[in-house]
N, C-alpha and C positions, 0 to 999 in steps of 0.2 A: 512343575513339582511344587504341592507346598511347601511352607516354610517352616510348620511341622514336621514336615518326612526329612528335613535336611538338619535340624536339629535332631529329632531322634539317631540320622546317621553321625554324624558328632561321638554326642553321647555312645556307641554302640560300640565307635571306633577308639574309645579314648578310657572306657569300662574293659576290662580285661576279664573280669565276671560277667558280664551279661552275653548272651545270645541272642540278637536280634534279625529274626529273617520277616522282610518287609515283602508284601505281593498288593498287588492293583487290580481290583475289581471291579466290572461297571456295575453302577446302579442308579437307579432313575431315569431322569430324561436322555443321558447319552447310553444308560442298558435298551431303555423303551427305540433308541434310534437304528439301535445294533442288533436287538434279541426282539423286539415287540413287549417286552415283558421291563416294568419297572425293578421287580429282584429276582434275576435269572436264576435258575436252580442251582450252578455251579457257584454265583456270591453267596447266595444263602448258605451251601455245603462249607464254603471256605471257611465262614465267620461264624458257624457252628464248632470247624475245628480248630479254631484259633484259641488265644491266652486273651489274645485284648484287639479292640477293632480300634481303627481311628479314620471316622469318615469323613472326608474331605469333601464338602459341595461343590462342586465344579461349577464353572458359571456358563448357563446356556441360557441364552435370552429367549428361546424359542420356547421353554419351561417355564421361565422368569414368571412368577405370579406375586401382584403388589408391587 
């Protein structure tokens, strides 16, 4: 998990006004490992229906380029 996602749960948990529902999407090389497809139709659909995206690079050396 990044260390993004555990800051925003913080925050979310300590905000008595905010509403934060957090969901995990593949996209890229580990969507292209699981679907064939760099942005599956169902990540795309999500972060169409979302307020704000926050995309975390995963590290996969098998995509690693440079």
């Amino acid at each position: 998990m990044s260390q993004a996602v555990r800051v925003l749960e913080v925050v979310s948990a300590a905000a008595t006004d905010v509403d934060l529902k957090l969901e995990s999407h593949d996209f890229g090389g580990c969507a292209i490992e699981k679907t064939g497809e760099p942005l599956p139709p169902s990540t795309l659909k999500a972060c169409q229906a979302a307020d704000a995206i926050l995309m975390v690079r995963p590290l996969n050396l098998y995509f690693h380029i440079g």
